[in-house]
N, CA and C of each residue as an Amber inpcrd file, in Angstrom:
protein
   378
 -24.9450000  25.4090000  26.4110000 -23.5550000  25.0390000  26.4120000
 -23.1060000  24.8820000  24.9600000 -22.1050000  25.2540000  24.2740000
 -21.4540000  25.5720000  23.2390000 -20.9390000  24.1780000  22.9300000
 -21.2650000  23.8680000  21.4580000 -20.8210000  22.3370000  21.3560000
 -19.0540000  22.1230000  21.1940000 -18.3200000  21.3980000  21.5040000
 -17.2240000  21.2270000  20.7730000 -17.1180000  20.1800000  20.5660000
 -15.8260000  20.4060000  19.7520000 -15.7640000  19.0210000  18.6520000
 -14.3330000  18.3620000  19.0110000 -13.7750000  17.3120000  18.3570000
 -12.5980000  16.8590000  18.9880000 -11.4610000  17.6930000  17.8990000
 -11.9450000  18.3600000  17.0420000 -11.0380000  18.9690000  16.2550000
 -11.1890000  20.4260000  16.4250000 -11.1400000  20.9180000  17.5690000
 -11.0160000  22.0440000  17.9150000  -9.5620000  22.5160000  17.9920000
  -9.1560000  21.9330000  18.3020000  -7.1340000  22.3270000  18.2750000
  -6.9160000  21.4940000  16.8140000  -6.4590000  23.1690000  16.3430000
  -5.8540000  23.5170000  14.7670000  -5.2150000  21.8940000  14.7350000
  -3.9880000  21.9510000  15.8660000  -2.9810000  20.5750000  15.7880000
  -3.1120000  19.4790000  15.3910000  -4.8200000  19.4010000  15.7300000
  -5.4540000  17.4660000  15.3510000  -6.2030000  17.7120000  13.8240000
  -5.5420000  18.0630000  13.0060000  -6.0830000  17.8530000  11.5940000
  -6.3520000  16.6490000  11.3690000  -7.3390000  15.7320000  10.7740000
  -7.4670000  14.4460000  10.8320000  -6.6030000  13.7730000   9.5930000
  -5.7750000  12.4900000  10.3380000  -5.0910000  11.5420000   9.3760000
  -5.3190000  10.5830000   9.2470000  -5.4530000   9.8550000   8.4160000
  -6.0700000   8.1130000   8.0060000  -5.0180000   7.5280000   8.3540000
  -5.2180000   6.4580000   8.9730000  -4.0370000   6.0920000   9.1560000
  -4.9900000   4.3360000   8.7410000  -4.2100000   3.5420000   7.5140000
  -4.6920000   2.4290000   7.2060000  -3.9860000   1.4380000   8.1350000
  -4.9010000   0.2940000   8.2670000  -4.2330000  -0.6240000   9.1530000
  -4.5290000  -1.8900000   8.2410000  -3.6460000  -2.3150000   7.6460000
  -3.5350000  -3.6430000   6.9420000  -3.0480000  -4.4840000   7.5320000
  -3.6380000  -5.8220000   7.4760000  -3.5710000  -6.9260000   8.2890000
  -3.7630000  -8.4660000   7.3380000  -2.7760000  -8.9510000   7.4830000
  -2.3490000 -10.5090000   6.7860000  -3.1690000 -11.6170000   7.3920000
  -4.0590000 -12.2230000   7.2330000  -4.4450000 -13.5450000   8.1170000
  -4.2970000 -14.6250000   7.3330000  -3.9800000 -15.5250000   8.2900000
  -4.1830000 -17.0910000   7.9330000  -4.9770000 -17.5170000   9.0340000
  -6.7060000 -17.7040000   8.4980000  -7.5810000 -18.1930000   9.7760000
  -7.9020000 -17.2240000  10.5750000  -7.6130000 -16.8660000  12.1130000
  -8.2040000 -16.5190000  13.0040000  -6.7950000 -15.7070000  12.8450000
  -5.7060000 -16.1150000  12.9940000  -4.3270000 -15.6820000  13.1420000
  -3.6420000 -13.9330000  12.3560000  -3.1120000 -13.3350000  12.6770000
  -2.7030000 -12.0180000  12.2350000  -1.3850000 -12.2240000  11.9090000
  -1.1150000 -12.7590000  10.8510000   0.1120000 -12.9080000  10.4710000
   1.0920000 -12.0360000  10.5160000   0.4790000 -11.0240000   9.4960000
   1.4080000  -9.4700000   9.9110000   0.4920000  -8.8470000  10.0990000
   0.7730000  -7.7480000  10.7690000  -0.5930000  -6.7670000  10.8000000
   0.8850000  -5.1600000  10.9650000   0.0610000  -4.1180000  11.9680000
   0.5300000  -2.9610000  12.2410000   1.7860000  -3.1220000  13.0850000
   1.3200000  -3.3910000  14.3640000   1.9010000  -3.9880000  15.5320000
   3.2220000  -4.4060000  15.4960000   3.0940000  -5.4650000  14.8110000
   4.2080000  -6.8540000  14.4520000   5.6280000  -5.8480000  13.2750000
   5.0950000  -5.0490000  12.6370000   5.9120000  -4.4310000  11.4990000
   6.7590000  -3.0440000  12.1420000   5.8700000  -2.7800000  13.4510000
   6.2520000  -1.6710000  14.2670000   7.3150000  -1.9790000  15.1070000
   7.1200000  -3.3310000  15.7090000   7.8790000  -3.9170000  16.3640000
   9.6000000  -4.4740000  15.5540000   9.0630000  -4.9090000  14.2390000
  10.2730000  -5.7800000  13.6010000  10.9520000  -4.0960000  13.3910000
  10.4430000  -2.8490000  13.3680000  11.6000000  -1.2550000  12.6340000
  11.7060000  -1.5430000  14.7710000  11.0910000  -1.2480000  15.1500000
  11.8240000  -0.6380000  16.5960000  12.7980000  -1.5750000  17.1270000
  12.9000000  -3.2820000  16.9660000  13.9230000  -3.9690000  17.0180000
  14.9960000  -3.8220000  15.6290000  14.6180000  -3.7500000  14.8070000
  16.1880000  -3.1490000  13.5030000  16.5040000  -1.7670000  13.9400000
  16.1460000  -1.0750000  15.0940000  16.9690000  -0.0300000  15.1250000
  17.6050000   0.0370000  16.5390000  16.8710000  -1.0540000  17.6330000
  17.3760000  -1.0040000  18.8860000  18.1250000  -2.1760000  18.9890000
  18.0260000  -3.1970000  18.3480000  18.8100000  -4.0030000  17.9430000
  18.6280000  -5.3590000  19.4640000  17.8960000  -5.3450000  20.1430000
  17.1650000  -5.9630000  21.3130000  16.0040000  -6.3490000  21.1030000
  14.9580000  -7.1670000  21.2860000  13.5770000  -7.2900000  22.0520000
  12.9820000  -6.7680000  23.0820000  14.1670000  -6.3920000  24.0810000
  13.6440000  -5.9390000  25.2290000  13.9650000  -4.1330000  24.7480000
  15.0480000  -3.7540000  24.3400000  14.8400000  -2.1900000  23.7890000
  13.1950000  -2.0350000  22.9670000  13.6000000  -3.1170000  22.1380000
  12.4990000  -2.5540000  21.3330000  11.0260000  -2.3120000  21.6720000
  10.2240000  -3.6170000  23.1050000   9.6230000  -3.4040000  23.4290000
   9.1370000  -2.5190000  24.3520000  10.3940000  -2.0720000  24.6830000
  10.2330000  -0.7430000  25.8120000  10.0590000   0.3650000  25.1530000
  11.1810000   0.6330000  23.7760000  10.0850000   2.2770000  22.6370000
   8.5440000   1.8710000  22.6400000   8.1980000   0.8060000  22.5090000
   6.7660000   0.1930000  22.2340000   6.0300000   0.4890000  23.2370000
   6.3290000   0.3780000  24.6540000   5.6330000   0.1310000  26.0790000
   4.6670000  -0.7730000  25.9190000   5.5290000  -1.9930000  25.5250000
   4.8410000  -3.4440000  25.6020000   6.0560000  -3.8160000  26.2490000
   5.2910000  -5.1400000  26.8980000   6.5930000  -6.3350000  27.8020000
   6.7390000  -7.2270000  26.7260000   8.1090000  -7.4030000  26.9220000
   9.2220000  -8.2690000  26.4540000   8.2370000  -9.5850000  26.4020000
   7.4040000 -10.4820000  27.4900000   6.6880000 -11.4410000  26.7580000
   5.9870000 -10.8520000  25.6760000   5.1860000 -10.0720000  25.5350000
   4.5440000  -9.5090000  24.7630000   5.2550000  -9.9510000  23.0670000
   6.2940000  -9.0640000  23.2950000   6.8930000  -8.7080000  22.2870000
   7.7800000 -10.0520000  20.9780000   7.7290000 -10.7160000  22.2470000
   8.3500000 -12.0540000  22.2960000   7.2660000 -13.2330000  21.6020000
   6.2490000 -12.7880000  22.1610000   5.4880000 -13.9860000  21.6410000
   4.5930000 -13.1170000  20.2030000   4.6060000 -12.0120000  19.8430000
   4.6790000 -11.5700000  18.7580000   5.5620000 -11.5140000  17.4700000
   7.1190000 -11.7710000  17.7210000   7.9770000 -12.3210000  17.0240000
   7.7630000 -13.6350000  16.8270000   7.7790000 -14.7630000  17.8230000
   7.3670000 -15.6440000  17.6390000   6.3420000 -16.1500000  17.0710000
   5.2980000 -15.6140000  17.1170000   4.2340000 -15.6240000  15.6250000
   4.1630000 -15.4370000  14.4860000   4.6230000 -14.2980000  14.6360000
   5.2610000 -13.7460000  13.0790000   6.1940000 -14.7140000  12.7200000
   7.3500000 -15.7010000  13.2780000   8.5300000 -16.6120000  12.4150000
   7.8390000 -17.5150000  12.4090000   6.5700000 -18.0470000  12.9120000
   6.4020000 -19.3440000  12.7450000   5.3070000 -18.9420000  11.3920000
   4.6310000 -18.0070000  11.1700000   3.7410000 -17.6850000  10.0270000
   4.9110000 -17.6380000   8.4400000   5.7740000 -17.1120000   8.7170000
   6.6400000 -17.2580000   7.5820000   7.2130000 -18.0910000   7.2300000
   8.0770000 -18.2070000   5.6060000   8.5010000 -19.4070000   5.3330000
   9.7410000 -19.2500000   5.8800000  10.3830000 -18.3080000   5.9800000
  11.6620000 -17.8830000   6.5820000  11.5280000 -17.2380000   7.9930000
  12.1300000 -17.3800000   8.6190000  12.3790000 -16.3320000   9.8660000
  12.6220000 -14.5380000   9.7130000  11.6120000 -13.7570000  10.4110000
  11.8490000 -12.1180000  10.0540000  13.2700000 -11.7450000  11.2310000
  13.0210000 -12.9060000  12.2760000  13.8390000 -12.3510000  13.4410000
  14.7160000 -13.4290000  13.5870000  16.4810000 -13.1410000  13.8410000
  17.0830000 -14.2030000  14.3510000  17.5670000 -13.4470000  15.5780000
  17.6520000 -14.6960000  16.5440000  18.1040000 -14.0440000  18.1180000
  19.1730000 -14.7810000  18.2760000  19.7780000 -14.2910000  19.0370000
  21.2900000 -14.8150000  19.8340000  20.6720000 -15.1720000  21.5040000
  21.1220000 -16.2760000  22.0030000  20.7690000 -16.1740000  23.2100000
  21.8860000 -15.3140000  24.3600000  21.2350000 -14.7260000  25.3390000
  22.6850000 -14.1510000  26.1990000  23.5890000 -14.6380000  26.8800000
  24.2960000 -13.9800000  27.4570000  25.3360000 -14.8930000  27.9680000
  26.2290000 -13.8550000  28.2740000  27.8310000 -14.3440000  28.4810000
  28.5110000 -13.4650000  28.8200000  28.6010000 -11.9420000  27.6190000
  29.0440000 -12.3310000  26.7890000  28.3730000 -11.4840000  25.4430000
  27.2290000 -10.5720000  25.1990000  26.3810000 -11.0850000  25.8470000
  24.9430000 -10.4460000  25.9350000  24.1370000 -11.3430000  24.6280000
  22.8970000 -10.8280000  24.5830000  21.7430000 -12.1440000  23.3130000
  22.0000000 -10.2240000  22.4520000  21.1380000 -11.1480000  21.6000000
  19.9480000  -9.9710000  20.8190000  19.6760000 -10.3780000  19.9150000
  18.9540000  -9.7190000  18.5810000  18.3970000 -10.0140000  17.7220000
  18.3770000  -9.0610000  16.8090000  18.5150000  -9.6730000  15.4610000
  18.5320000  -8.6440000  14.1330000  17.4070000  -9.3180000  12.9710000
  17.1740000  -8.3680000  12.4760000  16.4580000  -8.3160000  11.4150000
  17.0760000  -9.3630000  10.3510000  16.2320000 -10.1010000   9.9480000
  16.7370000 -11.0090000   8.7510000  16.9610000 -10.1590000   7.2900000
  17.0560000 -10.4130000   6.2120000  16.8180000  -9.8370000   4.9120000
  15.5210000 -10.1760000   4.7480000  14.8690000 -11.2830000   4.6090000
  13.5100000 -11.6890000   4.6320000  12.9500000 -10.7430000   5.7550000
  13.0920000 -10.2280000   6.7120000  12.6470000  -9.6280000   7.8560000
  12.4940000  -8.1180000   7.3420000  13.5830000  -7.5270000   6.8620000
  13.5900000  -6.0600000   6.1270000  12.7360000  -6.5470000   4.5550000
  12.8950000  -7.1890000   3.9230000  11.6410000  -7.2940000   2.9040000
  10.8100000  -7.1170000   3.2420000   9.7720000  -7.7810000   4.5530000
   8.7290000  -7.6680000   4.9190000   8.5330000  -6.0540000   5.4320000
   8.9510000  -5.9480000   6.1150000   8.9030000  -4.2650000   6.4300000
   8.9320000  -3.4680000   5.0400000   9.4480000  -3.5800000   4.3200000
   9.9180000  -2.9620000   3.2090000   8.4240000  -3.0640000   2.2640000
   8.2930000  -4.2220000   1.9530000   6.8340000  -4.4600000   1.3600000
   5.8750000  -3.6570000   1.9850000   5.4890000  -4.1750000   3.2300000
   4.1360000  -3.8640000   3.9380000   4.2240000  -2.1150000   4.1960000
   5.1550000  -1.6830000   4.0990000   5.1180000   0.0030000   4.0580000
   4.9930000  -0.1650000   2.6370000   5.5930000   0.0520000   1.8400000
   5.2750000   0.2840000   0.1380000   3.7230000  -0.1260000  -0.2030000
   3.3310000  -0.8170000   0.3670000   2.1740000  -1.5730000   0.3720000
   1.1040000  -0.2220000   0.9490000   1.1510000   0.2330000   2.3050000
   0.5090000   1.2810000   2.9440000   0.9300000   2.6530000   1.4490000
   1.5590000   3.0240000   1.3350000   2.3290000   4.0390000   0.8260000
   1.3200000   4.2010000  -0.7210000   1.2020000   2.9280000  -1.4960000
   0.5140000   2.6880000  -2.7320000  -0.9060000   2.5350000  -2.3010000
  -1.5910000   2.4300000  -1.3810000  -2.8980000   2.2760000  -0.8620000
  -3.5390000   3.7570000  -0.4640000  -2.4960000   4.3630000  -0.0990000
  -2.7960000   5.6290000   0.6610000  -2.5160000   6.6800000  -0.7570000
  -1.8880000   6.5440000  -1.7310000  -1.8560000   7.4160000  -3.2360000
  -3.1680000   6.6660000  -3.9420000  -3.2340000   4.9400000  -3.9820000
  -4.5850000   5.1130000  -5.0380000  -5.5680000   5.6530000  -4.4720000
  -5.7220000   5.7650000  -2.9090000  -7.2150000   6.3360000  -2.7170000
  -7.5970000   7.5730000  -2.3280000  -5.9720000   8.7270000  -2.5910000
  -5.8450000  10.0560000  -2.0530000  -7.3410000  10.8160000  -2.1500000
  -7.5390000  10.8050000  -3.5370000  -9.1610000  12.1800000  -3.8520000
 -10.4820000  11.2420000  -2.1210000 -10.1530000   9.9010000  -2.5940000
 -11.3990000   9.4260000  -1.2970000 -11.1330000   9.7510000   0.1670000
 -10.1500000   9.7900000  -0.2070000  -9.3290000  10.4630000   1.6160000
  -9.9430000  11.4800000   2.0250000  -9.4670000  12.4070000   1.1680000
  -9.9980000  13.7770000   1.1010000 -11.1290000  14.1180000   1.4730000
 -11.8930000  13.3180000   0.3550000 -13.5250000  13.6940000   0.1370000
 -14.0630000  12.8260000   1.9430000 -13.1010000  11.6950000   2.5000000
 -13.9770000  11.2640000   3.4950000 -13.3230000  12.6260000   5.0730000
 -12.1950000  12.9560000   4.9390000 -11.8470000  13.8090000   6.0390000
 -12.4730000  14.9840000   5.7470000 -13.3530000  15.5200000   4.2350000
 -14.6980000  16.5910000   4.3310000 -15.1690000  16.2970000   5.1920000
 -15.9710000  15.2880000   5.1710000 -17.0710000  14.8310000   6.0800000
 -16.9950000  14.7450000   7.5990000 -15.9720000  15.4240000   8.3270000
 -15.7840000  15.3450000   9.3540000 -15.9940000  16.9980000  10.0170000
 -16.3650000  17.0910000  11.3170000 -16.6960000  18.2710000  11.5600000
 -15.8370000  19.0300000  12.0530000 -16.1060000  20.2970000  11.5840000
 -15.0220000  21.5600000  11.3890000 -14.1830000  21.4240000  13.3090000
C-alpha cells in the first residue's frame, strides 16, 4: 500500500500559525480565542453574532469576555443591556489596543523567526 502523507493536496502547504498566550497563574488572560472573539464582536457588533461566526455559545462567549475584563485594568468590552432598543456591545479603545498589540505582536514574531520557519516547514514531508 502506497504511503500518503497529509500534504498530498498541493492546497495544504504548511502554515505556522503561533499561538501566544498571556497568563496570570493558571488563568489565560489573553490568548488566541479571546482576541478572535473581541475582532468578530468589533465587527458584528453583538456577543451573540459574534459567537455564532465563532460556533461557540453565547455562554461561552460571555464568560470569555468576562474574563478577559476582569484580567484587565480597563474593560476590552462594554455592553448595553437589551431592552426595547435591543443590548450589544462594542469594543473599548483599550479593547482595539489590545487587538491591535497582540496582532503586531504575532506579525513581529512571525518576521523575527521567518529563515526558522522555513528551515522547520523543510522538515516536513513532501
Amino acid at each position: 500500500m502506497a504511503r500518503t502523507s497529509p500534504h498530498d493536496d498541493a492546497a495544504s502547504a504548511p502554515v505556522l500559525k503561533l499561538r501566544l498566550r498571556l497568563t496570570v497563574g493558571e488563568l489565560i488572560a489573553v490568548g488566541p480565542g479571546k482576541i478572535d472573539l473581541l475582532e468578530a464582536l468589533d465587527a458584528t457588533g453583538s456577543i451573540t453574532a459574534a459567537a455564532k461566526s465563532l460556533g461557540m455559545s453565547y455562554r461561552r462567549a460571555w464568560l470569555l469576555i468576562d474574563e478577559l475584563n476582569r484580567s484587565l485594568r480597563t474593560p476590552a468590552v462594554a455592553t448595553a443591556a437589551g431592552g426595547a432598543q435591543g443590548g450589544g456591545s462594542v469594543l473599548t479603545d483599550d479593547g482595539r489596543r489590545l487587538v491591535q498589540l497582540y496582532r503586531q505582536i504575532e506579525a513581529t514574531a512571525q518576521k523575527a523567526a521567518a529563515v526558522e520557519i522555513e528551515a522547520l516547514k523543510g522538515m516536513l514531508a513532501p
